[in-house]
C-alpha positions as CSV (number, residue, x, y, z in Angstrom):
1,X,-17.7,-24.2,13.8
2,X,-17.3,-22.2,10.1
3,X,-20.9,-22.0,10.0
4,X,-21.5,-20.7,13.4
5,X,-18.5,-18.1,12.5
6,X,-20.5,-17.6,9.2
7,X,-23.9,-17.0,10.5
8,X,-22.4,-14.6,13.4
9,X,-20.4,-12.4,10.7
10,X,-24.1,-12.6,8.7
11,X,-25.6,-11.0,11.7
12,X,-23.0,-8.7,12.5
13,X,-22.9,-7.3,9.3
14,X,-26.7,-6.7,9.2
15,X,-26.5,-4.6,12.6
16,X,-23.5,-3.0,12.2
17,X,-23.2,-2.3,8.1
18,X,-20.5,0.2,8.3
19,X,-18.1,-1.5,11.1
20,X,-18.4,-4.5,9.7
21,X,-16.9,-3.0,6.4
22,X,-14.5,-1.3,8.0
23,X,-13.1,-4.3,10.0
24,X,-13.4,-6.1,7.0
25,X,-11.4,-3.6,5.6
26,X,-8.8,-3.8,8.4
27,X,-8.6,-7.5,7.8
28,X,-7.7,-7.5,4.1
29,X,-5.4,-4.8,4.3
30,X,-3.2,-6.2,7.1
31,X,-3.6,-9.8,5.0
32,X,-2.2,-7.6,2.3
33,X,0.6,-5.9,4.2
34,X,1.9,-9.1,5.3
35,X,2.3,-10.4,1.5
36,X,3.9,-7.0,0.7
37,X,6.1,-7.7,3.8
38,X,7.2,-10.8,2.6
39,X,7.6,-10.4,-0.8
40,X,9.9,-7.0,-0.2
41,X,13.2,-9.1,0.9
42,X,13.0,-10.9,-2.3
43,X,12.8,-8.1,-4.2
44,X,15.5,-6.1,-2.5
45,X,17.1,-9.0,-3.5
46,X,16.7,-9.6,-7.0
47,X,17.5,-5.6,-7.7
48,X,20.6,-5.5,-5.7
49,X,22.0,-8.6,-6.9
50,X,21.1,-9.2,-10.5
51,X,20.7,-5.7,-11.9
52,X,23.6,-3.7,-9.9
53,X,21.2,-1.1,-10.0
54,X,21.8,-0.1,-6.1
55,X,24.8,2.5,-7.7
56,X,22.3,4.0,-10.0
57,X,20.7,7.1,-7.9
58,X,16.9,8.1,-8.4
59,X,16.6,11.5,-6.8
60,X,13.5,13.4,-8.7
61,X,11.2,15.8,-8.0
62,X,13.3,18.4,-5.5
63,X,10.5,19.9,-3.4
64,X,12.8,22.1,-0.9
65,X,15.9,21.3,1.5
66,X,16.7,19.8,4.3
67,X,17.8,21.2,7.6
68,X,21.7,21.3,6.2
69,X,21.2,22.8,3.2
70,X,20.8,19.9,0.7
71,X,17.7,19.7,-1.5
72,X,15.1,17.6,-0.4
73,X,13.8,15.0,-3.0
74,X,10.0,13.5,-3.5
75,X,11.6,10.1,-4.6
76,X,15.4,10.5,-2.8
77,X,17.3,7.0,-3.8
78,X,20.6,8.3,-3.5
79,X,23.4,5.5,-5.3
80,X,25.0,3.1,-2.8
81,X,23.5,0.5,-0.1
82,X,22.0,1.3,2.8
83,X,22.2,3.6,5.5
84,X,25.1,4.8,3.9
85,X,23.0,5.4,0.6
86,X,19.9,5.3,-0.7
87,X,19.6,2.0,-2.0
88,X,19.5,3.3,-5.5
89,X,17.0,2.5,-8.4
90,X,17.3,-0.9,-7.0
91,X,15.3,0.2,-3.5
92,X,12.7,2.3,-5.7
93,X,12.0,-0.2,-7.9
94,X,12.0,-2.9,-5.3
95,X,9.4,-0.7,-3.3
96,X,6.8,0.0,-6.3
97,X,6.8,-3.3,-7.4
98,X,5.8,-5.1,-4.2
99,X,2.9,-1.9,-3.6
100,X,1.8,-2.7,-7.3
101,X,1.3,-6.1,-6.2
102,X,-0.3,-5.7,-3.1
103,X,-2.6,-2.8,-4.2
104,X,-3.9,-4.7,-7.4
105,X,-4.8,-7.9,-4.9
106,X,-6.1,-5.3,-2.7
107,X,-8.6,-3.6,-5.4
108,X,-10.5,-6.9,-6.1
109,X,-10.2,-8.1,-2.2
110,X,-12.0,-5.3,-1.3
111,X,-14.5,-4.7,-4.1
112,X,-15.7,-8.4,-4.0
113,X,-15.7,-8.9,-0.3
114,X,-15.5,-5.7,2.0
115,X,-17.7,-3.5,-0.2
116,X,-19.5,-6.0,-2.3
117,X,-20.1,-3.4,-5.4
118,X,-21.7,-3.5,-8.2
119,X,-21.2,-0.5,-10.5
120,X,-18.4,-0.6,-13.4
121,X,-15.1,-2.4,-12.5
122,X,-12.9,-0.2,-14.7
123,X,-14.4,3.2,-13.8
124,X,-13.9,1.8,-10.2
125,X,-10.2,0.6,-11.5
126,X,-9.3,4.5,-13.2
127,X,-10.1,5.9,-9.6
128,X,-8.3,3.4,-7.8
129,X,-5.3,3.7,-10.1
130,X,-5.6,7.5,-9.6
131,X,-5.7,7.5,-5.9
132,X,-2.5,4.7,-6.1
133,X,-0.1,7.2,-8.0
134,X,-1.0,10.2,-5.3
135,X,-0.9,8.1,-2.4
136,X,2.3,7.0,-3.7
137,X,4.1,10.5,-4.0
138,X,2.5,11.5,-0.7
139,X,4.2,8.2,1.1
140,X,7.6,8.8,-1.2
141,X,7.9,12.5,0.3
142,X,7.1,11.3,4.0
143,X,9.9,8.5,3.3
144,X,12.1,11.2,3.0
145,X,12.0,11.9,6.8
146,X,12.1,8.6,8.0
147,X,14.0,6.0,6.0
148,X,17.2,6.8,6.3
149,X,17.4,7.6,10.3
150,X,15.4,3.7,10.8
151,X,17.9,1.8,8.6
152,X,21.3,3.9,10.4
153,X,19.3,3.1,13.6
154,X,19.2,-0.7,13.2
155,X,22.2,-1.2,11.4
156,X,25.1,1.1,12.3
157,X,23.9,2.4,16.2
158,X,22.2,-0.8,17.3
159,X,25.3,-2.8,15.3
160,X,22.4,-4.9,13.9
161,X,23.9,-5.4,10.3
162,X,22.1,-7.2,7.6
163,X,19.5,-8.6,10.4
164,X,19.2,-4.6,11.0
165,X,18.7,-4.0,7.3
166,X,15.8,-6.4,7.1
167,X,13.9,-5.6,10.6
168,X,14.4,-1.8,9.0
169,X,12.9,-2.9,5.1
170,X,9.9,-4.4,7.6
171,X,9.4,-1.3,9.6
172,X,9.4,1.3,6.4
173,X,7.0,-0.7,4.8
174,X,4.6,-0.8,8.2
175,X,4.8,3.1,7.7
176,X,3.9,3.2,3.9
177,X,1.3,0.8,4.3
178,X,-0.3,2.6,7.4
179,X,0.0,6.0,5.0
180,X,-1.8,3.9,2.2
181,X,-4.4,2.5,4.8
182,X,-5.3,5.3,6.3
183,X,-5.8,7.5,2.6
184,X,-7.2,4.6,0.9
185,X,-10.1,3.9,3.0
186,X,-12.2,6.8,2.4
187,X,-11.4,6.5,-1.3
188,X,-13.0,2.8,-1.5
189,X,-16.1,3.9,0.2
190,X,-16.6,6.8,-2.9
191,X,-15.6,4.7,-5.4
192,X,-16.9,0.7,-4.1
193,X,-20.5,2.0,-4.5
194,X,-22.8,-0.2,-4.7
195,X,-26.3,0.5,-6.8
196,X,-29.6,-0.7,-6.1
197,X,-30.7,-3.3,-8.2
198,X,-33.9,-3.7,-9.7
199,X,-36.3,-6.3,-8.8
200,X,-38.1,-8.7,-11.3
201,X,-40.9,-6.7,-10.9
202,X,-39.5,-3.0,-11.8
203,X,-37.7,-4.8,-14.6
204,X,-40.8,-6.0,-16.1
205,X,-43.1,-2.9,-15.8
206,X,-44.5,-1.2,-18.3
207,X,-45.2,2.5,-18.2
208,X,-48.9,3.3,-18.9
C-alpha cells in the first residue's frame, strides 16, 4: 500500500512539478498549524500562571486610531485577561513563541521535502528569518481588528467562558497562520531554489 502511494506521488510529481509542490506545501503547513494549535494553550498557560505577566501591557508601535478615538497599536496587548484586556505580555509572548516554533520546523519541512533545494542553508535561513519578522508585524496589525471582537464573541455574548477562551486562542491562530500561509509561499519558491548540479562528466572536463 506505501509503495503504491509512493510510486503514485513519484508520478504525480513528475507531471505536475509545481502542484505537487504546492500541495506539498499545503500539507506541511496545515501539519504545522496543528502543532502551533496545540502547543498555544500550554503556553497561554505557562505565561499567565507562572509569570503574572498578563497585567504587564505591550502596546508598541501606534500606527493611527481606531474608530473612537484611541490610538491604534501594531502589537496592542493591553494589561488584564481576556476580552476584557489584552492578555498582556503574557498573550504576546505566548503567541511568538509557538510561531517561532512552528516556523523553524517549517523552514527545514519545506526545504528538505516540498522544495528539495540545494543552494546555501543559511543564505536560505537570513531570508526566511527576514520574511518571519515582516510577516509577523503584518499579522500583529491585522490582529488588531479581529482579536478582541472573537474572544468577547465566544466568551461574554455566546456565555462560552474559559471553553470560549480556548475555541477563540484556536480561531486567532487559524487567521495568523492563513496570513503566514498565504505570504510565505511565494517567499519559499524565491528563496528554496534549487541549482542544477553537475554531472560526473562536466565535473571532470578539462577545458582545451
Amino acid at each position: 500500500m506505501f509503495t503504491a502511494i509512493t510510486t503514485w506521488w513519484a508520478r504525480f510529481q513528475e507531471k505536475h512539478p509545481e502542484l505537487s509542490k504546492f500541495g506539498m506545501f499545503l500539507l506541511l503547513s496545515n501539519g504545522v498549524t496543528v502543532l502551533q494549535l496545540a502547543l498555544m494553550p500550554l503556553a497561554r498557560w505557562y505565561f499567565d500562571s507562572a509569570t503574572g505577566l498578563t497585567d504587564v501591557g505591550f502596546q508598541v508601535l501606534p500606527v493611527g486610531t481606531n474608530i473612537d478615538g484611541s490610538t491604534y497599536y501594531m502589537f496592542d496587548y493591553a494589561a488584564g485577561a481576556l476580552p476584557e484586556g489584552g492578555g498582556g505580555l503574557s498573550y504576546f509572548l505566548a503567541v511568538q513563541l509557538t510561531l517561532l516554533i512552528a516556523q523553524v520546523i517549517n523552514f527545514f519541512l519545506q526545504r528538505n521535502i516540498t522544495f528539495k533545494s540545494n543552494t546555501s542553508p543559511w543564505v536560505a535561513a537570513g531570508w526566511y528569518a527576514a520574511a518571519y519578522v515582516v510577516i509577523t508585524f503584518l499579522a500583529a496589525a491585522a490582529q488588531g481588528f479581529y482579536k478582541a471582537p472573537i474572544y468577547d464573541l465566544l466568551m461574554n455574548i455566546w456565555g462560552w467562558g474559559a471553553t470560549g477562551q480556548v475555541v477563540a486562542d484556536v480561531v486567532t491562530m487559524i487567521i495568523n497562520s492563513a496570513i503566514s500561509f498565504w505570504v510565505f509561499y511565494p517567499i519559499f519558491k524565491l528563496i528554496f531554489r534549487q541549482q542544477p548540479v553537475k554531472t560526473e562528466a562536466e565535473s571532470g572536463a578539462v577545458a582545451p
